[in-house]
C-alpha positions as CSV (number, residue, x, y, z in Angstrom):
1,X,26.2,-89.6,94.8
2,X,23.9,-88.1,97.7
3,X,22.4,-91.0,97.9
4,X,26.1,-93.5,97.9
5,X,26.8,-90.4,101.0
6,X,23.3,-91.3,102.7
7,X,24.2,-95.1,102.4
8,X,27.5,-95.3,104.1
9,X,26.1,-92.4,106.7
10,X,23.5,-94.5,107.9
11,X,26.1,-98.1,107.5
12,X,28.8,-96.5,110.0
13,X,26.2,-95.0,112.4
14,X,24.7,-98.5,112.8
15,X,28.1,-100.2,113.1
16,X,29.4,-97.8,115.9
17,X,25.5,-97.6,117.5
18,X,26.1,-101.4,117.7
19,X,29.0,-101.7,120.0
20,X,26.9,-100.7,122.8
21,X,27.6,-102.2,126.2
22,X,28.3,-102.0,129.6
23,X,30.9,-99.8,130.2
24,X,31.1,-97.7,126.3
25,X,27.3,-96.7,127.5
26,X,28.3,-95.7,130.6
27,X,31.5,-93.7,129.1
28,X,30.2,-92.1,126.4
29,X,27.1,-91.0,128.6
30,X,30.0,-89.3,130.6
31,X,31.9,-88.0,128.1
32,X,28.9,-86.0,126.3
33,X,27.0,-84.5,129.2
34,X,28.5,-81.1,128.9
35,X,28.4,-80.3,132.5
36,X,31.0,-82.9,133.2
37,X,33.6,-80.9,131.8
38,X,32.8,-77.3,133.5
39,X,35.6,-78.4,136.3
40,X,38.5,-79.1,133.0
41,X,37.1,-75.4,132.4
42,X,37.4,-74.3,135.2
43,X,40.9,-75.5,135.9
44,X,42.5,-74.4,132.4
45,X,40.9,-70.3,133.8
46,X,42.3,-70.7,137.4
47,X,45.9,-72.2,135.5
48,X,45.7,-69.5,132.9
49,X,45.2,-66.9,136.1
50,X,47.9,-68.7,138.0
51,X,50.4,-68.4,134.8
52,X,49.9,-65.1,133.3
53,X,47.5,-62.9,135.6
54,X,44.0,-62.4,135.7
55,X,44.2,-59.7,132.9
56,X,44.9,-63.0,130.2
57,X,42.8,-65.4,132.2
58,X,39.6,-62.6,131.4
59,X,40.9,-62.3,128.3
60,X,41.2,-66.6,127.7
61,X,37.8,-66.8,129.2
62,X,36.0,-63.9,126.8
63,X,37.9,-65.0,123.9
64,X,36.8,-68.8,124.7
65,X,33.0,-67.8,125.4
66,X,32.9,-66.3,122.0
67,X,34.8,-69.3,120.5
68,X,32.0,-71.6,121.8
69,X,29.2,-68.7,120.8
70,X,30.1,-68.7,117.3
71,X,30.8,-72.4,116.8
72,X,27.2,-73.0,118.5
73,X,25.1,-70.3,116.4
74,X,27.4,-71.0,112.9
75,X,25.6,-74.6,113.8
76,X,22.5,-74.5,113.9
77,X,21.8,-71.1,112.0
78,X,23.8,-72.1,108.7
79,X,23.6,-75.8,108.8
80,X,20.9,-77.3,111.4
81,X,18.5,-74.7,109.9
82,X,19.1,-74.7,106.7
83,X,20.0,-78.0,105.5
84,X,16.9,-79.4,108.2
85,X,18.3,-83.2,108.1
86,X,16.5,-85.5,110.7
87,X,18.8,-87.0,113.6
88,X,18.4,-90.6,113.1
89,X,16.8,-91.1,116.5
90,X,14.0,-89.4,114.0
91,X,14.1,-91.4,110.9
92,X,11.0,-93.8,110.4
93,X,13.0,-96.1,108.3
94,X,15.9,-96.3,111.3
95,X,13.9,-97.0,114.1
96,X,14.1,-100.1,115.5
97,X,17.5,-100.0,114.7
98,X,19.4,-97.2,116.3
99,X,19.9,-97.8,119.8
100,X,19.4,-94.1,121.8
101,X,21.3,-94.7,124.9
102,X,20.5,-92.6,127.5
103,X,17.1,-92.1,125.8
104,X,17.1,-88.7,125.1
105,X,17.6,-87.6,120.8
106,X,17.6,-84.2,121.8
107,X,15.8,-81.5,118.7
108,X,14.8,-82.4,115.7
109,X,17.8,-81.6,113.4
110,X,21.3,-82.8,113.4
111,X,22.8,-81.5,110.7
112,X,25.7,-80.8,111.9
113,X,26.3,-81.4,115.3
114,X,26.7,-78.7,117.6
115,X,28.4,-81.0,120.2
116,X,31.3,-81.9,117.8
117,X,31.4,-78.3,116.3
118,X,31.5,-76.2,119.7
119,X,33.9,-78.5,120.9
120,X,36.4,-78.8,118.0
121,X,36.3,-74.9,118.5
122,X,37.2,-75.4,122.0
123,X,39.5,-78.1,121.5
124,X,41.6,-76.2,118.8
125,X,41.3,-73.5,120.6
126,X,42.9,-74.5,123.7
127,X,45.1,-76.3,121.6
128,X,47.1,-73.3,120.4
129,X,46.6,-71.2,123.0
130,X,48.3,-73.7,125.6
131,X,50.7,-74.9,122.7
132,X,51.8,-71.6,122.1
133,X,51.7,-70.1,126.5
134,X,52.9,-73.0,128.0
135,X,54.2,-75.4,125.0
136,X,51.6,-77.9,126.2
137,X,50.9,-81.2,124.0
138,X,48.3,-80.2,121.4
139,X,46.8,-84.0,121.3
140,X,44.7,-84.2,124.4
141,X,42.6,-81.3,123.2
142,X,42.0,-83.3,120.1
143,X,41.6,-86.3,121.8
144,X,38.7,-84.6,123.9
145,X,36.9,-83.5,121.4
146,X,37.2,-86.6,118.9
147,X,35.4,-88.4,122.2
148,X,32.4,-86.1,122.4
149,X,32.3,-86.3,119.1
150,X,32.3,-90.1,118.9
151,X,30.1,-90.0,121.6
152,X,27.0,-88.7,119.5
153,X,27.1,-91.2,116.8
154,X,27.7,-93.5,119.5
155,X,24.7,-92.7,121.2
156,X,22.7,-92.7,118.1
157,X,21.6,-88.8,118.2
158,X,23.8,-88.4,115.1
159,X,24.6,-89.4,111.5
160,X,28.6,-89.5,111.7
161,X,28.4,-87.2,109.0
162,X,26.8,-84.9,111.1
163,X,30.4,-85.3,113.5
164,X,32.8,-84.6,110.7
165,X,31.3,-81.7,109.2
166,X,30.7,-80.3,112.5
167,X,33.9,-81.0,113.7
168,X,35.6,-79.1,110.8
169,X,33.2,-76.1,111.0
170,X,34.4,-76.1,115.1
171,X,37.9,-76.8,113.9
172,X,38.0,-74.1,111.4
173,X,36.0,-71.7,113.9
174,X,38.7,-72.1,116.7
175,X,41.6,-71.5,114.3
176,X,40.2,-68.5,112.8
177,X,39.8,-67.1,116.2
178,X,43.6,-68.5,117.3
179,X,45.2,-66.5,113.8
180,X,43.1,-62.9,114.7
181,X,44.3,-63.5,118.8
182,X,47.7,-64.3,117.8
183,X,48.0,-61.2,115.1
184,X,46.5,-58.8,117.6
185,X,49.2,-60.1,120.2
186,X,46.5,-61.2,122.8
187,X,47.2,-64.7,123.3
């Protein structure tokens, strides 16, 4: 069965790793370089401010930092260190075949992705929260992450595998911390 899992793992990572070209590279280089998205950050603080007064924004932007904080260590402490599955961009048998645009694999271990997990977290997240303060479409959150997810199998740093699990562990994270902020009546 592990094995069967393994198989179709490495069958999808190929098929999406081979739609490289022009423009995709140049997108999904975009859309996973982290840094690119402090301004969306930065804007959903200043609107948050803007809406409700600086006491919620400090409160969106501490509850949001530990979102990420958790989502990032429950990553790579319970899965990346523990299950210790090579990204493909390390594989022997793959190489040659996975395309690493960008040229960077990044560590050793993908198992799951942090990428997909810290920003599921984020994106459900923000989901709720703006769903709930401002009735604001849920989608584009989702949309956002799906993308940076996408863009790590893409790029060939990850197994998509690695994308789902983490994006339910991220998913699961940012929901959990949406249920104890909503019972406690700070969001």
């Amino acid at each position: 069965m592990i094995e069967w899992l393994i198989s179709i793992d490495e069958k999808l990572l190929l098929a999406i790793n081979g739609w490289q070209g022009g423009f995709l590279d140049g997108f999904f280089l975009f859309v996973t370089n982290k840094h690119n998205w402090l301004p969306l950050y930065l804007f959903l603080i200043l609107f948050m401010w803007w809406e409700r007064g600086w006491k919620k924004m400090l409160l969106f932007s501490v509850a949001s930092i530990l979102v990420v904080a958790t989502a990032d260590l429950v990553s790579v402490h319970l899965f990346k260190e523990v299950f210790q599955r090579l990204r493909p961009c390390h594989q022997e048998h793959l190489m040659g075949l996975v395309n690493t645009i960008g040229g960077k694999c990044g560590g050793q271990y993908g198992f799951v992705s942090s990428h997909a997990s810290n920003h599921f977290a984020l994106g459900i997240w923000f989901a709720f929260v703006f769903k709930t303060n401002f009735n604001f479409p849920r989608c584009p959150f989702i949309v956002w992450a799906f993308l940076i997810a996408l863009s790590r199998v893409y790029l060939g740093v990850h197994f998509p595998g690695d994308v789902i699990v983490g994006g339910l562990v991220g998913a699961f994270i940012g929901g959990i911390y949406f249920g104890v902020f909503k019972k406690l009546g700070w969001v």
